[in-house]
VEXDREN-2710 file (C-alpha; in Angstrom, 1 decimal):
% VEXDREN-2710
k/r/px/py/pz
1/UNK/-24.2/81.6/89.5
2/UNK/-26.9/83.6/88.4
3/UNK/-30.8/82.7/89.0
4/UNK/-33.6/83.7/87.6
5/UNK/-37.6/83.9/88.9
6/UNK/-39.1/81.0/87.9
7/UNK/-41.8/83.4/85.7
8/UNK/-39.9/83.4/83.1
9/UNK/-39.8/79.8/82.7
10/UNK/-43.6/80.0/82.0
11/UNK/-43.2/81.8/78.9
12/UNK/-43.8/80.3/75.4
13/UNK/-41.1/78.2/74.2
14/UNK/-41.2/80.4/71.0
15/UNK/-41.3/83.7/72.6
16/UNK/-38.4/82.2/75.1
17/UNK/-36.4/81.8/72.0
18/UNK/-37.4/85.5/70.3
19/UNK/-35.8/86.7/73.5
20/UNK/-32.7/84.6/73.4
21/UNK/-32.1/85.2/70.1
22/UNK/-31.3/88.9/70.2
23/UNK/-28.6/88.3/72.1
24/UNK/-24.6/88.3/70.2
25/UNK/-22.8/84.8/70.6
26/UNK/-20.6/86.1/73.0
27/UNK/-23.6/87.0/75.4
28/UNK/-24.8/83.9/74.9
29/UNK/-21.5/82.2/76.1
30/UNK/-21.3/84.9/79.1
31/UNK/-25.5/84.0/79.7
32/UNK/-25.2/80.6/79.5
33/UNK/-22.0/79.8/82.2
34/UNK/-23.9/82.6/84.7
35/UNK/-27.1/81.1/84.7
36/UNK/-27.5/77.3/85.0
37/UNK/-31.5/77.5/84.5
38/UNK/-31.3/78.7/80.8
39/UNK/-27.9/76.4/80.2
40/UNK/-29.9/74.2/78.0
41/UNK/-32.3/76.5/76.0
42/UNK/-28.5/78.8/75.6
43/UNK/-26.9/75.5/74.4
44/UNK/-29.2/74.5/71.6
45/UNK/-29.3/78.4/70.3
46/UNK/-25.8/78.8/70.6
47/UNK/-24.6/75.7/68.4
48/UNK/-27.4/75.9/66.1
49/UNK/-25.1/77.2/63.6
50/UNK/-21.5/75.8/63.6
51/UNK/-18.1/76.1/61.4
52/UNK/-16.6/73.2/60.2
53/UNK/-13.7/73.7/58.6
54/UNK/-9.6/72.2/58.2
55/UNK/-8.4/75.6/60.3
56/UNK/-10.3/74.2/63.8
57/UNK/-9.5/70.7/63.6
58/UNK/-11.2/70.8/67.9
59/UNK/-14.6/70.9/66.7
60/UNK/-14.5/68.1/64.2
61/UNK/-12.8/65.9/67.0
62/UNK/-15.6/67.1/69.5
63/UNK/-18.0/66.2/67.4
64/UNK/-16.7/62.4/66.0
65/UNK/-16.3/61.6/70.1
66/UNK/-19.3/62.9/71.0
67/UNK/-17.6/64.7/74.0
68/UNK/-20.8/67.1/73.9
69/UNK/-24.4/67.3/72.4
70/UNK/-23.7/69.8/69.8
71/UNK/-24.5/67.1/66.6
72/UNK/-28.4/67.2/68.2
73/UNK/-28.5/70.8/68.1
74/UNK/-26.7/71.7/64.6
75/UNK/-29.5/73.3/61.9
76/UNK/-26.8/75.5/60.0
77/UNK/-23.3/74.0/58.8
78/UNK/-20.9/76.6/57.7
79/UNK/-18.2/75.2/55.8
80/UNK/-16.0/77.7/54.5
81/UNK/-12.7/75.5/53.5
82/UNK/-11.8/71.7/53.0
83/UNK/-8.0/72.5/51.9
84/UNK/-6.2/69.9/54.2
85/UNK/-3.3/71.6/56.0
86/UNK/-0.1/69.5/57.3
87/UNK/-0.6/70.1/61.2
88/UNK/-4.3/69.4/61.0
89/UNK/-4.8/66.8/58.5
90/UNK/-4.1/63.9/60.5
91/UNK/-7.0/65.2/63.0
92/UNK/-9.0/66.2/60.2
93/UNK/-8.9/62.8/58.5
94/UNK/-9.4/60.5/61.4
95/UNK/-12.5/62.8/62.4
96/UNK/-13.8/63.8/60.0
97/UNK/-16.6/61.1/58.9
98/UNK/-18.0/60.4/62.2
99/UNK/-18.7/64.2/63.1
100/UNK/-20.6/64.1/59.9
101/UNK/-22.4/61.4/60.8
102/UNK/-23.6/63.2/64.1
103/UNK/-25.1/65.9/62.7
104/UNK/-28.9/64.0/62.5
105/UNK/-30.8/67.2/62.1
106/UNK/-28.9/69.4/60.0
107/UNK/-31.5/71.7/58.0
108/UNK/-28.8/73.9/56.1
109/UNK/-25.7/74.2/54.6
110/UNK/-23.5/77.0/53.9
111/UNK/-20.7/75.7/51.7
112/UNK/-17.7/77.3/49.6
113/UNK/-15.5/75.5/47.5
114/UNK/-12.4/75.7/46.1
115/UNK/-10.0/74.0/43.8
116/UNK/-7.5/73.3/46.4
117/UNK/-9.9/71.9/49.0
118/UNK/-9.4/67.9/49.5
119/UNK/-11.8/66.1/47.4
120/UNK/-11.7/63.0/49.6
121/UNK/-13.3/65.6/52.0
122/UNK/-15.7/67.2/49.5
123/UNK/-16.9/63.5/49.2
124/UNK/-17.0/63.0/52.3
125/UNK/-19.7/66.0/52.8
126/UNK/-21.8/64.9/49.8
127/UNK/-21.9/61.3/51.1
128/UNK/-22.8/61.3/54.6
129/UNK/-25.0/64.7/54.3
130/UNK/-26.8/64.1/51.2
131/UNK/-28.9/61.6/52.5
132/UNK/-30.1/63.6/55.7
133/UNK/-34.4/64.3/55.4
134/UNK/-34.2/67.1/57.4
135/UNK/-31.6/68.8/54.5
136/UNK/-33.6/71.3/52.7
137/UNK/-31.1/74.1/52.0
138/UNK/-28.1/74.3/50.3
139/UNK/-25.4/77.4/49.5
140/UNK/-22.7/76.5/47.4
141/UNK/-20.6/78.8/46.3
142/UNK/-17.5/77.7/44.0
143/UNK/-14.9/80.2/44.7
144/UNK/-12.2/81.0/42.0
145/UNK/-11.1/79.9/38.5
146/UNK/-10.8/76.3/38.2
147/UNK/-8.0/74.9/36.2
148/UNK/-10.0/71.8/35.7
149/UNK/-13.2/72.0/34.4
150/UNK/-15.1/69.4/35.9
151/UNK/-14.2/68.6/39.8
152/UNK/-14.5/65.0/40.1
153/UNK/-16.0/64.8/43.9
154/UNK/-18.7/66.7/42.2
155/UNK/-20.2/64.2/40.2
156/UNK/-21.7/62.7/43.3
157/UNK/-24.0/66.3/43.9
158/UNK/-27.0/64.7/42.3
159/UNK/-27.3/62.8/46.0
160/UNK/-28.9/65.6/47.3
161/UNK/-32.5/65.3/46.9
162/UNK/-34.6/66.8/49.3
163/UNK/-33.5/70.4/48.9
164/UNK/-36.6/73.1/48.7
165/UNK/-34.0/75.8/48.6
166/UNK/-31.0/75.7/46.3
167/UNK/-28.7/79.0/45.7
168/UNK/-25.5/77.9/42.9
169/UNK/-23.1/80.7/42.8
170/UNK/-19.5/80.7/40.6
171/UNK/-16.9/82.4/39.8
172/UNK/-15.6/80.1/36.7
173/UNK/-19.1/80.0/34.6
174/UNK/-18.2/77.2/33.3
175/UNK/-18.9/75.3/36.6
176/UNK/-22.6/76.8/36.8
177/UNK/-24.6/74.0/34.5
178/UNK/-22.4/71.5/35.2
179/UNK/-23.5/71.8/39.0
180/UNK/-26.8/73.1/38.7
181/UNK/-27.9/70.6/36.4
182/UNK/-27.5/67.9/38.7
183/UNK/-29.3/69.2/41.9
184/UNK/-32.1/70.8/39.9
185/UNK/-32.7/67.8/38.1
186/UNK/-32.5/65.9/41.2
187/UNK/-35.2/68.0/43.3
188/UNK/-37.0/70.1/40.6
189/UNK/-40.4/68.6/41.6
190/UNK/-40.2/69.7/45.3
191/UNK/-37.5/72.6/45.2
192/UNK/-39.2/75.8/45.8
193/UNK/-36.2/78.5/45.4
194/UNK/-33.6/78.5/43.3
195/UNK/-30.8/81.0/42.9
196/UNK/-28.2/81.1/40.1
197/UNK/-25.1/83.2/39.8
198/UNK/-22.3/83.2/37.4
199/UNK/-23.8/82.6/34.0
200/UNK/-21.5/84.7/32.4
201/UNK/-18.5/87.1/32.8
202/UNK/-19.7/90.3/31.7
203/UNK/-21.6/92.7/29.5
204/UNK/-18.6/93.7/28.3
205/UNK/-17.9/90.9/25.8
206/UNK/-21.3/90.2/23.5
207/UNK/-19.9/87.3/21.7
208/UNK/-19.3/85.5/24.5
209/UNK/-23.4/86.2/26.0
210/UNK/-24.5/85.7/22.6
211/UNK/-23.1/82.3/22.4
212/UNK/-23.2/81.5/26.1
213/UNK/-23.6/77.8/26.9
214/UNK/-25.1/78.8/30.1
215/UNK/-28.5/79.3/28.8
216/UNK/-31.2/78.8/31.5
217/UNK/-33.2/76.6/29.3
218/UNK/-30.1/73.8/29.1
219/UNK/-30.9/73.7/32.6
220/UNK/-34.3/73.3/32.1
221/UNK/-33.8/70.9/29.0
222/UNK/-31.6/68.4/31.5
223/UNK/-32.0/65.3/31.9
224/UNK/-28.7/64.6/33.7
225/UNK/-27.0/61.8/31.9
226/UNK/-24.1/63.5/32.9
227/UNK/-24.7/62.2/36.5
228/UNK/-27.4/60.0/37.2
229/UNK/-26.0/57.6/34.5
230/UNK/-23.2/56.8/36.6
231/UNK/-24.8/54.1/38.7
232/UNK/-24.2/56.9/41.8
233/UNK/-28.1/56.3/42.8
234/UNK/-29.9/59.2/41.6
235/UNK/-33.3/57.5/40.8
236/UNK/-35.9/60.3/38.9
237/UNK/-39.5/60.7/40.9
238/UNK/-42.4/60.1/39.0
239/UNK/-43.8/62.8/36.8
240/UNK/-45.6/66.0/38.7
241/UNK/-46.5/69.6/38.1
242/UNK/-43.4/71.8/39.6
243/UNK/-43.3/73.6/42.6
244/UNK/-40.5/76.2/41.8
245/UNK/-41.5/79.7/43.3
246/UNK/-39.2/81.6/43.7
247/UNK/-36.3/82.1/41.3
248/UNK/-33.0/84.5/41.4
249/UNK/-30.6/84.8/38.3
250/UNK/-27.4/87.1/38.0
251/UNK/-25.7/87.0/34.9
252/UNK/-27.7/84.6/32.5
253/UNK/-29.0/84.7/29.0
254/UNK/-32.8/84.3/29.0
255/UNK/-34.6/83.4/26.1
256/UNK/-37.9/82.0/25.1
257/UNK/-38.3/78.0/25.5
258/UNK/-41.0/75.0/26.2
259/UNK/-38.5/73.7/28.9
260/UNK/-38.6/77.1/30.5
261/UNK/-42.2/77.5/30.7
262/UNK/-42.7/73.5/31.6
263/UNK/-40.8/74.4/35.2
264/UNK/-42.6/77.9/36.1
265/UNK/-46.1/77.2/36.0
266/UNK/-45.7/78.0/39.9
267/UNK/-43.6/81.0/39.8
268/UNK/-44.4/83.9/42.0
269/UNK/-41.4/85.8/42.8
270/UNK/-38.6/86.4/40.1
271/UNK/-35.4/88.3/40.6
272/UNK/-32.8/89.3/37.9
273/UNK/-29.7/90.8/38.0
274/UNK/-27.3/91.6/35.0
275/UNK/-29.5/89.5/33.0
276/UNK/-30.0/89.5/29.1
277/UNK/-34.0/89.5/29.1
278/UNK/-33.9/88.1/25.0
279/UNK/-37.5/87.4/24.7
280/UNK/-38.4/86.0/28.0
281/UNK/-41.0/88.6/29.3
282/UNK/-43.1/88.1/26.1
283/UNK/-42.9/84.3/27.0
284/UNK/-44.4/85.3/30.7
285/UNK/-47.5/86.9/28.9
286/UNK/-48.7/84.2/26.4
287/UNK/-47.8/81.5/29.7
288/UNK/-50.0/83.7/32.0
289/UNK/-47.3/83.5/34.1
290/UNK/-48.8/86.3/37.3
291/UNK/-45.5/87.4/39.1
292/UNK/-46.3/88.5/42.9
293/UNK/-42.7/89.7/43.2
294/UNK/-40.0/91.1/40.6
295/UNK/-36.5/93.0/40.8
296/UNK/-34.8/93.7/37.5
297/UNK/-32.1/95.8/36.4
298/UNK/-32.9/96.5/33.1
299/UNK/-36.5/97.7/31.6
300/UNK/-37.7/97.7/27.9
301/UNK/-40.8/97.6/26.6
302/UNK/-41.4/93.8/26.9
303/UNK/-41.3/93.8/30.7
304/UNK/-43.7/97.1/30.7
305/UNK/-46.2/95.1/28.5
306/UNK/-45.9/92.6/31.1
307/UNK/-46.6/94.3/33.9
308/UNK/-49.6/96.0/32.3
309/UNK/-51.1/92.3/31.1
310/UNK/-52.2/90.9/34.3
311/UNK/-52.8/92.7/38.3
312/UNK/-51.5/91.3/41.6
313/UNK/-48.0/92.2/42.3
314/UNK/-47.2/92.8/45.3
315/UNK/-43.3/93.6/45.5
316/UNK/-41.8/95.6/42.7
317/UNK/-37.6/96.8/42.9
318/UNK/-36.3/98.2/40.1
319/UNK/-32.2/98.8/40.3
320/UNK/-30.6/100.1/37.3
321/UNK/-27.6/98.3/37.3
322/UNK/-27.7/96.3/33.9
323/UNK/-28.1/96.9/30.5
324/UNK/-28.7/100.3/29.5
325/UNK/-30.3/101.7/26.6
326/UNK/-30.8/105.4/24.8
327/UNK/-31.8/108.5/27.0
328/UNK/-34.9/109.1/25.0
329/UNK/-36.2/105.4/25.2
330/UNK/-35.5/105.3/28.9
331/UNK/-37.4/108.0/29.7
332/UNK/-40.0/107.2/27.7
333/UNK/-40.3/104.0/29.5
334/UNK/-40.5/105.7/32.7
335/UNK/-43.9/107.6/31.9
336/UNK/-45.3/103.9/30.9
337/UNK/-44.0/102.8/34.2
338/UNK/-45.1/105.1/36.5
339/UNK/-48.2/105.9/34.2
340/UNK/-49.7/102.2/33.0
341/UNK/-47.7/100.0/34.7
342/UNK/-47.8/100.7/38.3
343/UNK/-52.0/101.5/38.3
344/UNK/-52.4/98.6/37.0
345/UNK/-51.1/96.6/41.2
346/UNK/-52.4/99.7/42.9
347/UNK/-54.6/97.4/44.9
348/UNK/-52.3/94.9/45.4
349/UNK/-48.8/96.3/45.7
350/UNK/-46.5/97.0/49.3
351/UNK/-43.3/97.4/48.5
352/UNK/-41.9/99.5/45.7
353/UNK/-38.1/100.5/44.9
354/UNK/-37.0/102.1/42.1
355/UNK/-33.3/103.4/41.8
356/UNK/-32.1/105.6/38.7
357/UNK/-28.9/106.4/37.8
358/UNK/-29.5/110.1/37.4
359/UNK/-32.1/112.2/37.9
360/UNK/-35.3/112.0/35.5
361/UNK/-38.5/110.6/34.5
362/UNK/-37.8/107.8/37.2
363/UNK/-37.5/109.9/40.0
364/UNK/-40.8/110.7/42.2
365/UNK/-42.1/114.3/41.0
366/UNK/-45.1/115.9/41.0
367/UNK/-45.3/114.2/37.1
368/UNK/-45.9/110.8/38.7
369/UNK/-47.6/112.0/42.0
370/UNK/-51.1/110.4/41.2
371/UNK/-49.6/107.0/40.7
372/UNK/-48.6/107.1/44.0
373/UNK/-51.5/108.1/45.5
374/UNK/-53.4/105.1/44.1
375/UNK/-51.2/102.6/45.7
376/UNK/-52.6/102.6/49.5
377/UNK/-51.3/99.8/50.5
378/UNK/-47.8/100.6/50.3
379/UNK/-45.6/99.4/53.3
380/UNK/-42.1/99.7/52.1
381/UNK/-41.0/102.6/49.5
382/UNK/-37.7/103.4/48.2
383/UNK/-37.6/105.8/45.4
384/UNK/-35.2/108.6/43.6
385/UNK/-35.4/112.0/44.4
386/UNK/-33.6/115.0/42.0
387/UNK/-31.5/117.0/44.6
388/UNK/-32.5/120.1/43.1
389/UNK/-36.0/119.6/43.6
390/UNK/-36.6/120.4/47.2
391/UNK/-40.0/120.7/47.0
392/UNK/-40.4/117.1/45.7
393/UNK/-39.1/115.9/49.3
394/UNK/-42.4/117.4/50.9
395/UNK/-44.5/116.2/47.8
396/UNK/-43.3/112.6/48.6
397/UNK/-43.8/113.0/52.8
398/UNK/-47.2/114.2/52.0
399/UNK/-48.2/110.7/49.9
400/UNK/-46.1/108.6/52.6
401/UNK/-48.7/110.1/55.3
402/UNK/-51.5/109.0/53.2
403/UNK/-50.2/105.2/53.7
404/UNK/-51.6/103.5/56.4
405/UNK/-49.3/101.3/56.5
406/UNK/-46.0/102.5/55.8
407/UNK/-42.7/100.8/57.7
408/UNK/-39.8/102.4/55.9
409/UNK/-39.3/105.9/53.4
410/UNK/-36.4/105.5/51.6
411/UNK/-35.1/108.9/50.2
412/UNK/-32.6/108.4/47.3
413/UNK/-30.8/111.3/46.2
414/UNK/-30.0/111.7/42.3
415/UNK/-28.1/114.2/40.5
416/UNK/-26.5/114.6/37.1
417/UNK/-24.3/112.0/37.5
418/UNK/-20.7/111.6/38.5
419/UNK/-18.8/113.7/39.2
420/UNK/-21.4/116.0/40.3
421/UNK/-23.1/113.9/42.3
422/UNK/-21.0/113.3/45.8
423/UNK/-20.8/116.7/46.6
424/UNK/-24.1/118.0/45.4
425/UNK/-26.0/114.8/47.3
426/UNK/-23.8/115.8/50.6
427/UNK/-25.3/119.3/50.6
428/UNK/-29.2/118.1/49.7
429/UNK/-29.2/115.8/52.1
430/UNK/-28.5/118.0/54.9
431/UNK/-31.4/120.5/53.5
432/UNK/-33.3/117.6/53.1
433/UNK/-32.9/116.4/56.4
434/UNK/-33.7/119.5/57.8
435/UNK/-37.1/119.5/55.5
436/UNK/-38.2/116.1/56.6
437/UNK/-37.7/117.0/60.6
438/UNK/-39.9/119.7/60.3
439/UNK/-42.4/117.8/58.3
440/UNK/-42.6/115.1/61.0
441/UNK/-42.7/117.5/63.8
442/UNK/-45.9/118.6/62.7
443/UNK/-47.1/115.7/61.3
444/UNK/-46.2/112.9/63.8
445/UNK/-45.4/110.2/61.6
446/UNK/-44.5/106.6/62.8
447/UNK/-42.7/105.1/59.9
448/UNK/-39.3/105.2/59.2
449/UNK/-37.1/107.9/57.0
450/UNK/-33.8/107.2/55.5
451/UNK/-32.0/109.7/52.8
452/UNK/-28.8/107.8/51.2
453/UNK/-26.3/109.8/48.9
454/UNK/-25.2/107.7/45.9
455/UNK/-21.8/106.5/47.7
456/UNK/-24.4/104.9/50.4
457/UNK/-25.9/103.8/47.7
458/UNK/-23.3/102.3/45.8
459/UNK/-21.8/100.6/48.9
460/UNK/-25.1/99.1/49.8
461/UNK/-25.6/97.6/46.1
462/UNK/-22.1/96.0/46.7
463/UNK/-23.0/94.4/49.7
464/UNK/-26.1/93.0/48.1
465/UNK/-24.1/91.5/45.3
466/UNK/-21.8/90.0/47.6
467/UNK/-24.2/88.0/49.7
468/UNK/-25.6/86.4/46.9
469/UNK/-25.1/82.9/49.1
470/UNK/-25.6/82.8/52.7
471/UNK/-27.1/80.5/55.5
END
């Protein structure tokens, strides 16, 4: 058995902890067995985050007989399948409400769904966890096309109501309001995050965006009849202002509405992905509405007259992934962007990330050099760099030395576009690479330099998009 000097016991708990917690779970199983002093600190980091699921039937019996003290350490529940298999479901069923009812201090939950999962179970869940005080988060992602519209366990979701932090994501949109509407209406004057995904199927189809019945103000315009008028005990709080602030959409119509603006009078941060903007930005600038944080994949003059009607943005991504529009336009709205737009937050902005598609106007070059310089504060930069301008890669070092404060450089390489591209970006960033070593030779520079080709660029925008809901 291993011991250790008593000094480190006099440590702050916190900083204890900070240690502890860079270690994998399989040194914390080694850690814990070797070393009897830290067996209890191990313990509660170590089964902070369980899986509860049909497939290991062990840790729902451990914890409905209480045959350890993992329900007082549990903050994350990861539940990842409620399909009731043959060998297990006996187990699973006897089990499954008292380990439920040990988890007293849950703070998350990590939660897919799909049709074939027991809906005595997904009851079950809702019931016993819903009313938990410590519950503030909740991921739930409905997995798959649903042959019935409506899952009846479902009904019940309005019994959640002391979430801050709500993320909805579907694959069937016509699951998203039906869902949504309940929690939001249940916590929309305390929930401080909300992230929606699966408004619609694709761009690909206009009809079916242009009449989508997935509109974010539906959501806003709720009431909930559909579930709080089922006698299930969803009581409404008295009137207050909201306190939503943060707010992630992927794939939803957005268009100008009183029920809208009534819920973002506290908005700070706004993400949007694959989004039709409608009218909304013009709806941000009559509100007032001041964004400290925005990532959109689409830009047309609406959102550039919003950013140049107010100052104080602080985080700024820009990922071309969305709607596109004409060559001429978008390059046009480049200028305004890195000419207006982005003077106007010099004094407040940190972290700026633009990706084009292709080389251009968006890229850095010496065109948009000044609007760079202005923005001291910068801690995080990602930008677009044309791989045949060689000498815009020392341009850019030179403005990231002037940054005081700089963490990460984030070189992305642009060409004409595909085909071109893979092979081209292979050969600049190995003479790019070979640029920036010299540079920082000389220059000493602390922060960090990464230069990513567009298939590590591609891959990492995949990722992204597939971890839309996590704990």
């Amino acid at each position: 058995m291993l011991h250790l000097k008593p000094g480190i016991f006099t440590l702050p708990t916190e900083l204890l902890y900070h240690i502890v917690d860079e270690l994998t779970t399989t040194e914390l199983k080694n850690l814990r067995f070797a070393c009897s002093q830290l067996n209890n600190t191990l313990e509660s980091l170590l089964f902070s985050q369980i899986t509860l699921d049909t497939n290991h039937p062990q840790m729902v019996q451990d914890l409905a007989l209480n045959h350890t003290r993992i329900g007082n350490y549990v903050r994350c529940l990861h539940i990842p399948s409620l399909a009731l298999e043959t060998d297990t479901e006996r187990v699973f069923t006897r089990h499954l409400v008292p380990a439920l009812s040990s988890l007293k201090s849950l703070t998350s939950i990590n939660w897919t769904v799909t049709e074939t999962d027991s809906h005595w179970a997904i009851e079950q869940v809702i019931t016993h966890l819903s009313p938990l005080p410590t519950l503030f988060n909740l991921n739930l992602y409905l997995k798959g096309l649903w042959i019935q519209p409506i899952p009846l366990p479902f009904h019940r979701i309005c019994q959640f109501k002391h979430l801050r932090s709500c993320a909805i994501q579907v694959d069937d949109n016509r699951l998203l309001l039906l869902i949504a509407e309940g929690l939001f209406d249940a916590n929309k004057f305390h929930i401080e995050s909300l992230k929606l995904d699966g408004g619609f199927d694709s761009f690909t189809d206009p009809e079916r965006y242009m009449t989508n019945d997935t509109d974010l103000a539906m959501l806003f315009n709720s009431t909930n009849d559909k579930f709080c008028n089922l006698g299930l005990g969803c009581v409404h709080p008295m009137p207050m202002a909201p306190r939503l602030k943060e707010l992630s959409l992927s794939q939803f119509p957005l268009r100008h509405s009183p029920s809208i603006l009534s819920q973002l009078g506290s908005l700070k941060a706004l993400h949007l992905d694959r989004c039709i903007p409608y009218d909304f930005w013009k709806m941000c600038v009559e509100a007032g509405i001041q964004l400290m944080e925005i990532t959109v994949d689409h830009v047309d003059e609406s959102f550039l007259d919003y950013l140049e009607s107010y100052q104080g943005l602080e985080r700024i991504t820009v990922a071309f992934n969305g709607i596109q529009i004409r060559g001429s336009v978008h390059e046009l709205n480049a200028e305004r962007f890195w000419g207006t737009c982005v003077p106007r937050h010099s004094r407040t902005i940190r972290e700026v990330s633009v990706q084009p598609k292709n080389k251009g106007r968006w890229c850095f070059s010496n065109e948009n050099v000044e609007s760079f310089r202005m923005c001291g504060l910068v801690e995080e930069l990602a930008v677009g760099i044309d791989v045949d301008e060689k000498d815009d890669i020392i341009l850019l070092l030179q403005v990231a030395d002037s940054y005081k404060k700089l963490k990460s450089l984030t070189v992305l390489l642009k060409g004409r576009g595909l085909p071109w591209d893979f092979i081209r970006c292979e050969q600049a960033r190995t003479e790019f690479h070979g640029a920036i070593a010299n540079h920082r030779h000389w220059n000493h520079s602390a922060y960090e330099v990464t230069v990513l080709t567009r298939s590590e660029q591609n891959r990492r925008a995949s990722f992204r998009r597939s971890s839309v809901v996590k704990c």
